[in-house]
GUVEXNU-525005 format. One record per residue: residue in one letter; x, y, z of N, C-alpha, C in turn. Coordinates in steps of 0.02 Angstrom, whole numbers, padded with zeros to 5 digits, always signed. Layout:
BEGIN
AXYZXYZXYZ
...
//
This chain:
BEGIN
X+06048+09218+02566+05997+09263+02593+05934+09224+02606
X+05917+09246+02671+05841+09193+02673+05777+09220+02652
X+05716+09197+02621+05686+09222+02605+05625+09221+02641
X+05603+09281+02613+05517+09308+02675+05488+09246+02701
X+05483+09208+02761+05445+09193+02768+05357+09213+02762
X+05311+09169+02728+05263+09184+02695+05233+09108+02709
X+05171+09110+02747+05154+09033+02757+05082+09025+02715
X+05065+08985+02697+05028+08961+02616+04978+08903+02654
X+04933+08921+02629+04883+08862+02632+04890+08785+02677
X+04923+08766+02632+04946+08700+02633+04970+08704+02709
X+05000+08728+02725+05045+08741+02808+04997+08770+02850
X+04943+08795+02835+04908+08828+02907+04842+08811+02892
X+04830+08729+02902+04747+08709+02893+04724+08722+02980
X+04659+08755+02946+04630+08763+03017+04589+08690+03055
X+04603+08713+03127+04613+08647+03170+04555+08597+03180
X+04489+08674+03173+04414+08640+03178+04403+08606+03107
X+04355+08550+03126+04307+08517+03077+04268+08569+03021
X+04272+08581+02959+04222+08613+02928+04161+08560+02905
X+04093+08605+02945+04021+08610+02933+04007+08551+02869
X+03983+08518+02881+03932+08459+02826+03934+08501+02753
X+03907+08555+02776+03868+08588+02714+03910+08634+02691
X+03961+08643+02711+04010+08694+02697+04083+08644+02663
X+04078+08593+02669+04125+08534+02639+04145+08555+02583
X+04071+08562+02532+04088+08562+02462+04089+08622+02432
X+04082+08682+02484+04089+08739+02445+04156+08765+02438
X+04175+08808+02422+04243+08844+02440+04257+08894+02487
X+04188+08927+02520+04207+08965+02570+04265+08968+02623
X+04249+08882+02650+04334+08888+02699+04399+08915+02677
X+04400+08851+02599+04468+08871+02568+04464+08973+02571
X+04423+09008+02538+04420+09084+02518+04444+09108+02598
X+04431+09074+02640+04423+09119+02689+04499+09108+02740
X+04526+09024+02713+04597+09037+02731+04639+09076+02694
X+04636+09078+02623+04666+09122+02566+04689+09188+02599
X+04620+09206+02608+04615+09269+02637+04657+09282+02697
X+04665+09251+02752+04697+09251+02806+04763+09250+02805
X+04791+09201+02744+04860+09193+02736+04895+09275+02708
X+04844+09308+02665+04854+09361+02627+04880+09390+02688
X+04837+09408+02764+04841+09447+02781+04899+09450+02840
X+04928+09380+02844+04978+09349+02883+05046+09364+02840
X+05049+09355+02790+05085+09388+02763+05131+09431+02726
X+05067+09499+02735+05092+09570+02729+05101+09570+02781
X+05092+09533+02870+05110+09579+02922+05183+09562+02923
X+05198+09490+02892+05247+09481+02913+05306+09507+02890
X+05304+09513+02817+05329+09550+02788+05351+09627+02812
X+05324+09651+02832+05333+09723+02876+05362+09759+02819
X+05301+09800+02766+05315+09821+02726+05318+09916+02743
X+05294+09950+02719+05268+10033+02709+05240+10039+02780
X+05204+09999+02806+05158+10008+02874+05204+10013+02943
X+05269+09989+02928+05308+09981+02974+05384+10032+02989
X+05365+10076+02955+05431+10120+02942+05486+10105+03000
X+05560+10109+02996+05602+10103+03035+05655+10169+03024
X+05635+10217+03004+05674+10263+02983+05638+10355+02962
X+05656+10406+02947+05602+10452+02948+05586+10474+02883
X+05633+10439+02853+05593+10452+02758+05529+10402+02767
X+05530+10347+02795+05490+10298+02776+05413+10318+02824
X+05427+10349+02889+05389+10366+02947+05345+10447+02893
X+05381+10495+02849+05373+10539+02833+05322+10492+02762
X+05328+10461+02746+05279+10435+02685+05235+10400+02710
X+05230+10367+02769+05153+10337+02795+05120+10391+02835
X+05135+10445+02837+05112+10492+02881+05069+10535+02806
X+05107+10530+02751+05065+10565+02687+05012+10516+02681
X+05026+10439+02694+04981+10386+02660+04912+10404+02700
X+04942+10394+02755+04870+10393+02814+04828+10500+02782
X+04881+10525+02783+04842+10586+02789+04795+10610+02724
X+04825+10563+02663+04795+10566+02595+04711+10513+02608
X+04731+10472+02625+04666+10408+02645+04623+10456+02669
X+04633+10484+02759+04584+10530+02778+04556+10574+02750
X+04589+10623+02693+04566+10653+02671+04499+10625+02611
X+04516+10581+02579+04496+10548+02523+04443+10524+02562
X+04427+10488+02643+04361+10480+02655+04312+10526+02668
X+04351+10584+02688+04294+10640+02691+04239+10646+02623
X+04253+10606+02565+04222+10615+02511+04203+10531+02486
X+04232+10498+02516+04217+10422+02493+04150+10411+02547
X+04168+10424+02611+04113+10389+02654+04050+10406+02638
X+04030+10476+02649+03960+10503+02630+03940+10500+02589
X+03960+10490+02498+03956+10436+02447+03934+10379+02443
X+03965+10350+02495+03941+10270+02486+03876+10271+02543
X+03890+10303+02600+03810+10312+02621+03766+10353+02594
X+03770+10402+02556+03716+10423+02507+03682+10366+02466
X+03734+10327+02442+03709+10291+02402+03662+10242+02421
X+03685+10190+02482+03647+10149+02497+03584+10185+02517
X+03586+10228+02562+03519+10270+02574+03458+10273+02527
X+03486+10292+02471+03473+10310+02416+03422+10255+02386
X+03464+10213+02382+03440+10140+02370+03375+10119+02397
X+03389+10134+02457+03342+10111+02530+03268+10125+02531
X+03285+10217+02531+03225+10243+02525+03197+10239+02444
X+03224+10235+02391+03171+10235+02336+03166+10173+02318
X+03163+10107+02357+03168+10041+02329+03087+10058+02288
X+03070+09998+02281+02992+09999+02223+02960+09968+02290
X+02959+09971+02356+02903+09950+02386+02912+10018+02448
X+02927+10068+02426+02914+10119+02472+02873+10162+02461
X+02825+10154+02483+02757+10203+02445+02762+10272+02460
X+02803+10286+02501+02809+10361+02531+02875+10400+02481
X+02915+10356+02459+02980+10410+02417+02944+10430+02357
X+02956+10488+02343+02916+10550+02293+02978+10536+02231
X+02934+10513+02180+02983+10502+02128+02947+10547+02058
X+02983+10620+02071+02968+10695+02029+03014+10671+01939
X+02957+10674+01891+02986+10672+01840+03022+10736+01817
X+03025+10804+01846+03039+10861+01822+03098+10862+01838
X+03134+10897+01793+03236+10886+01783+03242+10980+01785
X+03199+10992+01829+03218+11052+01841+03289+11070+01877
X+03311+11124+01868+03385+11143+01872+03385+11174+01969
X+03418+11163+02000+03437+11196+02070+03525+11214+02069
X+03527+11273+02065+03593+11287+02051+03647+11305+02152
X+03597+11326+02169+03635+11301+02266+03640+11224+02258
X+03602+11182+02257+03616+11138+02273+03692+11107+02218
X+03665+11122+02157+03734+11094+02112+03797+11119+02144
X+03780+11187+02149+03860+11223+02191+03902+11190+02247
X+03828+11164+02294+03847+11124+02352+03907+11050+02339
X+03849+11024+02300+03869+10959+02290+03942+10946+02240
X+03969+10995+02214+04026+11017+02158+04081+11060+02211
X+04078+11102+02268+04113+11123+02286+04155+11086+02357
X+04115+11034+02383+04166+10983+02421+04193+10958+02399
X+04180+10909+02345+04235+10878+02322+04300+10931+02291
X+04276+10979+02249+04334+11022+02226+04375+11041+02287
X+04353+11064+02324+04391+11092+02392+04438+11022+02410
X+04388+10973+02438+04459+10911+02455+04514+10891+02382
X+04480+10917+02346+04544+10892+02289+04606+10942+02295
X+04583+10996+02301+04619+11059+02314+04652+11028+02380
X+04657+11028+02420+04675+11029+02474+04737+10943+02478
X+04680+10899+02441+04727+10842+02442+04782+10866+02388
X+04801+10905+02340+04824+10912+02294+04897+10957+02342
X+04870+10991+02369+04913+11052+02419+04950+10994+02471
X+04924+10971+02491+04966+10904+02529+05017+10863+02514
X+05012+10847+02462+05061+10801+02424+05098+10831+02391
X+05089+10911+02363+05145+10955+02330+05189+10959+02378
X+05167+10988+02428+05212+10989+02494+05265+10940+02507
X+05226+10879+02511+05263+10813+02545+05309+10813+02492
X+05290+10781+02441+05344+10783+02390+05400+10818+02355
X+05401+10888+02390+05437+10921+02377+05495+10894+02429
X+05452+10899+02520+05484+10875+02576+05537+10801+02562
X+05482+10765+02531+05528+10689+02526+05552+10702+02466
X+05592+10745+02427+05625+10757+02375+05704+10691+02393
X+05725+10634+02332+05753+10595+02355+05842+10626+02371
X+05834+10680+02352+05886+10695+02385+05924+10747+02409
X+05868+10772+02455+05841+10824+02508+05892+10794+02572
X+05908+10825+02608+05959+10802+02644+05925+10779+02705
X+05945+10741+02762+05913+10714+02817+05955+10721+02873
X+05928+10768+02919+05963+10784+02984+05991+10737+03035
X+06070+10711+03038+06092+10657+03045+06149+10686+03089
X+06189+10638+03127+06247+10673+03166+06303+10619+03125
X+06372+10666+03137+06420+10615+03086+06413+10634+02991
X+06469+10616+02991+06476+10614+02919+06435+10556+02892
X+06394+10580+02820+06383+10534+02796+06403+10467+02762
X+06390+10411+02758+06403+10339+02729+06379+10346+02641
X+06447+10341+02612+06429+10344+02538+06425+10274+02515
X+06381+10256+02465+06371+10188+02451+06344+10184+02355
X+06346+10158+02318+06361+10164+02258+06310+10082+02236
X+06261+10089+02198+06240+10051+02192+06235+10036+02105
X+06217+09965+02121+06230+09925+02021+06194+09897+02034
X+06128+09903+01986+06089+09840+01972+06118+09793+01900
X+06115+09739+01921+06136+09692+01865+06084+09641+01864
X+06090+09566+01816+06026+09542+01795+06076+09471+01860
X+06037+09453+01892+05977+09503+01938+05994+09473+01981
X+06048+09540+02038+06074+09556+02088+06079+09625+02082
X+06096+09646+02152+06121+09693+02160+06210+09707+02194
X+06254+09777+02147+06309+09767+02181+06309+09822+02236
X+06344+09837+02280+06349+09891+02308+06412+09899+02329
X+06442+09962+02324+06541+09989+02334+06510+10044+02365
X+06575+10033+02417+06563+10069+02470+06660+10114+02452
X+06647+10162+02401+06700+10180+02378+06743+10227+02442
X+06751+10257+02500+06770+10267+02561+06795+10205+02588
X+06777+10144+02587+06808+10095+02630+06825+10062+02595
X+06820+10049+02506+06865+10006+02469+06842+09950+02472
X+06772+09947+02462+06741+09881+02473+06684+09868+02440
X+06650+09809+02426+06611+09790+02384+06544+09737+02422
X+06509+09729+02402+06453+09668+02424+06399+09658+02367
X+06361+09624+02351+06302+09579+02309+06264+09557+02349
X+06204+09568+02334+06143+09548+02386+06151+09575+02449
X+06207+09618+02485+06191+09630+02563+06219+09718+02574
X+06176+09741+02597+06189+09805+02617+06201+09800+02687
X+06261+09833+02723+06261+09840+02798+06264+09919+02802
X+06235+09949+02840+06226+10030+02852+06245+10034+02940
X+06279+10092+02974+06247+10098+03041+06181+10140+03050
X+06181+10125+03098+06122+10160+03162+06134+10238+03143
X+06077+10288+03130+06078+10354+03145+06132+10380+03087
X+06154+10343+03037+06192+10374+03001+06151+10394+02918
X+06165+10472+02898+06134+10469+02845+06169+10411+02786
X+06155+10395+02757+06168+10342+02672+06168+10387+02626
X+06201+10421+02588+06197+10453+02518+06201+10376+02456
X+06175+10370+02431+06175+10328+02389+06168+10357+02304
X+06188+10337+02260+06211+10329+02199+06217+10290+02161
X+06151+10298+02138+06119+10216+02078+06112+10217+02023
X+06147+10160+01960+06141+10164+01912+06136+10102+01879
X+06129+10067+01826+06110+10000+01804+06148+10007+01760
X+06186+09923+01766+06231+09921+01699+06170+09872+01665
X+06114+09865+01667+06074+09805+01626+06006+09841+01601
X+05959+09831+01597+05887+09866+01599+05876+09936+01655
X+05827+09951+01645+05818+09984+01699+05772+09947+01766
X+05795+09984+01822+05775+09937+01878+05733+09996+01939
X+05715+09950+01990+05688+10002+02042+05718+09988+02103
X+05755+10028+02147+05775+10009+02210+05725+10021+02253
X+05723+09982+02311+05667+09990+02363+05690+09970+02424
X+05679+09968+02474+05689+09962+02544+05622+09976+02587
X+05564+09957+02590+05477+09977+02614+05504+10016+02660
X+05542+09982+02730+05550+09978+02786+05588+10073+02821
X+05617+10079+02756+05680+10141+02756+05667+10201+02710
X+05615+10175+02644+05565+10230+02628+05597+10209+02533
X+05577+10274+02499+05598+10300+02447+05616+10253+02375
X+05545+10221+02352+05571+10200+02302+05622+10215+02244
X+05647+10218+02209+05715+10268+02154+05724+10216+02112
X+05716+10232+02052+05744+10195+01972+05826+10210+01988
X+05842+10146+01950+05909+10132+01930+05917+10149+01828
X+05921+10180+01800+05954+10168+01723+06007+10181+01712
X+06036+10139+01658+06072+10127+01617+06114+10194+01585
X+06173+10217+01616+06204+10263+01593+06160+10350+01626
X+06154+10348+01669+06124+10388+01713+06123+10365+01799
X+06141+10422+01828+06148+10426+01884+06095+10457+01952
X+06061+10406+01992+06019+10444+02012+06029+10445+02081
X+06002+10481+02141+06020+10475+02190+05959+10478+02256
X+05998+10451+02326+05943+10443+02358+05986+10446+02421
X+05943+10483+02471+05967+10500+02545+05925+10450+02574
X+05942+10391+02636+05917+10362+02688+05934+10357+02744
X+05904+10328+02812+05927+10323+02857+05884+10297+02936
X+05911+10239+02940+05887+10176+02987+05903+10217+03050
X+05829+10214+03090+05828+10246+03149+05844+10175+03212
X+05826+10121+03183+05836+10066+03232+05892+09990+03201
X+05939+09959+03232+05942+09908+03218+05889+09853+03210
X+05908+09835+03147+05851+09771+03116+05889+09758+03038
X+05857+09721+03011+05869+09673+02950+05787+09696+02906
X+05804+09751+02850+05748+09757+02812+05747+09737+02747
X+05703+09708+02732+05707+09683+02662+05720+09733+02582
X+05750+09719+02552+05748+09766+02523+05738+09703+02431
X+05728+09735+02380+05714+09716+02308+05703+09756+02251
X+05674+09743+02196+05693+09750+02132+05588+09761+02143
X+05574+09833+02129+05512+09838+02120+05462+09845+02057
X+05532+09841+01996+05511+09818+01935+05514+09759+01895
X+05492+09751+01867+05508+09666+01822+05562+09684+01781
X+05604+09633+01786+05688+09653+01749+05696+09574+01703
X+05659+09533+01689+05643+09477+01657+05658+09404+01703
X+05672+09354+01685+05682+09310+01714+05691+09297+01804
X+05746+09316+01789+05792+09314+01855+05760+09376+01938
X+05671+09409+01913+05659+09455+01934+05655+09422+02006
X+05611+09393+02004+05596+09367+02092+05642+09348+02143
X+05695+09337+02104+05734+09320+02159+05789+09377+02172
X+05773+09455+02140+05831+09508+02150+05795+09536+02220
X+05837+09522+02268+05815+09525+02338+05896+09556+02379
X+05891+09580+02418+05928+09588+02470+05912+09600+02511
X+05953+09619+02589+05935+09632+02658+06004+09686+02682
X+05967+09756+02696+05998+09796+02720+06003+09785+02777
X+06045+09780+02820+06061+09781+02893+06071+09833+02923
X+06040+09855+02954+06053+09912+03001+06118+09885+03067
X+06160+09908+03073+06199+09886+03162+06225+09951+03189
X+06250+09931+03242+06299+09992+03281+06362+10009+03236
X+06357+10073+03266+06431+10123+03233+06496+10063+03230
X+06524+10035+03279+06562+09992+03311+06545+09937+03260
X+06499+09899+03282+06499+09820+03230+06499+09851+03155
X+06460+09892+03126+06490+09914+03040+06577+09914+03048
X+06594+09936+03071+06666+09952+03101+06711+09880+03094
X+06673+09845+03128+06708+09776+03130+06705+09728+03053
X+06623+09746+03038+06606+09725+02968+06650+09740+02913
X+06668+09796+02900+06723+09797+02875+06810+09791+02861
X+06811+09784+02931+06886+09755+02946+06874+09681+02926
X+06808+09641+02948+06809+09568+02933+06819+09578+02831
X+06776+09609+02791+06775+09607+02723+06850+09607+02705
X+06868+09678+02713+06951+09682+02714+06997+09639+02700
X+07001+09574+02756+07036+09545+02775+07016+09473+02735
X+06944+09459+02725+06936+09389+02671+06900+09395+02593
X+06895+09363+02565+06877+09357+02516+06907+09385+02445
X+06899+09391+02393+06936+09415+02326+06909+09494+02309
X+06938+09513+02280+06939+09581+02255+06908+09588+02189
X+06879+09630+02181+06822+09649+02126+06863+09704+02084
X+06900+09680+02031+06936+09691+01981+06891+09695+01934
X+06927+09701+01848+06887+09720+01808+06874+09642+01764
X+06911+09609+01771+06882+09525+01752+06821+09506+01807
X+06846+09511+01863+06795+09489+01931+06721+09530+01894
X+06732+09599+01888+06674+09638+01878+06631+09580+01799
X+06671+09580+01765+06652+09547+01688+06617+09482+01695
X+06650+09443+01753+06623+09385+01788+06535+09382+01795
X+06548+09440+01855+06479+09456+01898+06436+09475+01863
X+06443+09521+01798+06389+09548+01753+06366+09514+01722
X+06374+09437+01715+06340+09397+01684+06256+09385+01706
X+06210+09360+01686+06149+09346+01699+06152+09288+01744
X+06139+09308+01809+06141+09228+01852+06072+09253+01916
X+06048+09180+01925+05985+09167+01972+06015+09168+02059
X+05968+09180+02083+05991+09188+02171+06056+09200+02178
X+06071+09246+02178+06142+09254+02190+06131+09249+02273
X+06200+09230+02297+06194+09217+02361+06242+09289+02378
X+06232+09324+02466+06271+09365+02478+06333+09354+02474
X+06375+09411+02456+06463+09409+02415+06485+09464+02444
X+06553+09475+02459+06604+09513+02473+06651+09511+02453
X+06682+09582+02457+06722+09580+02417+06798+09639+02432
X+06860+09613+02456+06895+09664+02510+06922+09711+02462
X+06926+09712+02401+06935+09771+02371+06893+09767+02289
X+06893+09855+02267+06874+09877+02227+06908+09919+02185
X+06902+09908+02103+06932+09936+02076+06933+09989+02075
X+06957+10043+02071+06969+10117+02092+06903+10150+02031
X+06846+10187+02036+06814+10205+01967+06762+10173+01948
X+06768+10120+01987+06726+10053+01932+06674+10069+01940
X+06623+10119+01990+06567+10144+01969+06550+10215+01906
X+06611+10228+01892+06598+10290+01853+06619+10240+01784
X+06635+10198+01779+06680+10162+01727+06616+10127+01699
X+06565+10078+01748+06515+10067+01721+06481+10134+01685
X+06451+10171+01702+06417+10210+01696+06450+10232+01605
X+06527+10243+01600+06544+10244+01530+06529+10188+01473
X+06541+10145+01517+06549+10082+01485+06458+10063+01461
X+06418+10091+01501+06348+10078+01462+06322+10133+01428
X+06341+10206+01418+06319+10228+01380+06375+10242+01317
X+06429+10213+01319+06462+10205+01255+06441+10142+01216
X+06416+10093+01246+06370+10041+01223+06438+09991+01222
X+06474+09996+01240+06538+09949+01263+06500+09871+01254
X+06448+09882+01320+06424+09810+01352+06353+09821+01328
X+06369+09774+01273+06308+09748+01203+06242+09734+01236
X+06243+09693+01298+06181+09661+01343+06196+09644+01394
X+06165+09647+01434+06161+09639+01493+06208+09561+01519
X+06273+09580+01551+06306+09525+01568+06351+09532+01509
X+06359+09542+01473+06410+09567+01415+06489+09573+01443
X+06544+09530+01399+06607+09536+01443+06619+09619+01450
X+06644+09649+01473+06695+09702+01499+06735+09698+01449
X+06742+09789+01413+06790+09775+01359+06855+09813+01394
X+06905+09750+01425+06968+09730+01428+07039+09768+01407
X+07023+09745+01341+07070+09762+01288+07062+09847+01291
X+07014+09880+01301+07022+09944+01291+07042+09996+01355
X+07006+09960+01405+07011+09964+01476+07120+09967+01481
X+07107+09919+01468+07197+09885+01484+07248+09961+01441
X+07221+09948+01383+07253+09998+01324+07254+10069+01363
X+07207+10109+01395+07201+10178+01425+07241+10169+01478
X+07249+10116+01537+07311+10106+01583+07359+10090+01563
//
């Protein structure tokens, strides 16, 4: 899997000469810092960039929560400076009244905008969040794409229990199709994310949670681990692929046809604690093996995270 490009200091010195007098300060450096910051979040194409209408439906709350919140931030911060302005100590004209006499219009005034936008921002987001409920259904043509997700230390698996198939680090979805998804952690608890496609959602341990998505465009969105899961955190990364009805189609006839099968040793394998996992496939899946985890961590089977697969008991019930 390749990772975000993100270009750093060191790679993007600017071309002009810096100023005599500006040599020894740090301003330049602060001010490339700054630039790189802002090069890349674009590039990244996080929340700002939705590709889908859960994700389009949560920057549309972001932007509408902000606006609201300046109706009460702006005139604040220009009161204030004002404020400042006119009673500095060399303004002979601002009237500075020691009497703490009470004005009850004006208190009303100044107490009932903000209550009102809180009210109102409060009424907004009940709404939305009811709307982006994660698994509220999403008006889609076609049957939905079921997909089954495992966080482990630190990868992700995903079975695609309809097509009998498996992958680590790579999600492929089509175009216009809803995703029902079904997440649970055989390790810590974790956070699934996708910026690009919307709906952050916890993964735990012996619990099942769920989440509706759905890619309005072909593209490659980043997707990761939005909690710290220890070590191995930075590098729990994947890339959902969005493609056509047709190439998913093909994607899976190619899985099918190469690679090993994700059995219950294979599974015992993979649950171990390992760094960058690279993308994996896998042409078959054990029949269960997502409901099997799910037993297997709240019977406490699997002691810690990466813990063998108990085998012997597994084997014994077949």
């Amino acid at each position: 899997m390749e990772d975000w490009p993100c270009p750093t200091p060191a790679l993007h010195r600017p071309s002009f000469s810096e100023p005599k007098g500006l040599r020894r300060s740090g301003l330049p450096r602060l001010l490339v810092a700054c630039a790189t910051v802002l090069v890349c979040s674009c590039e990244q194409q996080g929340i700002l960039d939705p590709q889908g209408p859960i994700a389009s439906a949560q920057l549309l709350l972001l932007l509408n929560s902000t606006a609201i919140m300046l109706v009460v931030v702006i005139p604040v911060i220009l009161a204030t400076l004002g404020f400042a302005w006119w009673y500095r100590s060399s303004n002979a004209r601002a009237s500075r009244s020691t009497d703490e006499g009470y004005e009850g219009r004006t208190e009303f005034v100044l107490w009932s905008i903000p209550t009102l936008i809180v009210i109102l921002l409060g009424g907004v987001i009940w709404i939305s969040s009811h709307q982006l409920d994660p698994r509220a259904p999403i008006p889609a043509k076609g049957d939905p794409l079921r997909v089954e997700v495992v966080a482990l230390d630190w990868k992700w698996l995903f079975i695609y229990p309809d097509q009998g198939i498996a992958a680590v680090n790579q999600l492929i979805v089509p175009v216009g199709t809803l995703v029902n998804f079904r997440l649970t952690s055989a390790t810590v608890m974790n956070s699934f994310f996708i910026p690009q496609l919307g709906s952050q959602i916890y993964t735990m341990g012996g619990m099942t949670t769920h989440l509706n998505l759905l890619a309005d465009a072909p593209g490659e969105y980043p997707g990761f681990s939005a909690m710290f899961s220890g070590d191995g955190f930075a590098d729990m990364r994947f890339v959902a692929k969005a493609v056509p009805a047709g190439d998913f189609d093909k994607w899976v006839a190619q899985v099918h046809g190469s690679g090993s099968a994700l059995d219950l040793p294979g599974y015992a394998a993979l649950a171990k604690p390992s760094l960058a996992v690279p993308p994996t496939t896998y042409r078959a899946v054990e029949p269960g093996l997502f409901e099997r985890i799910i037993e297997q961590t709240v019977s406490g089977s699997q002691r810690h995270a990466g813990a063998a697969w108990d085998l012997p008991a597994q084997q014994a019930g077949g």
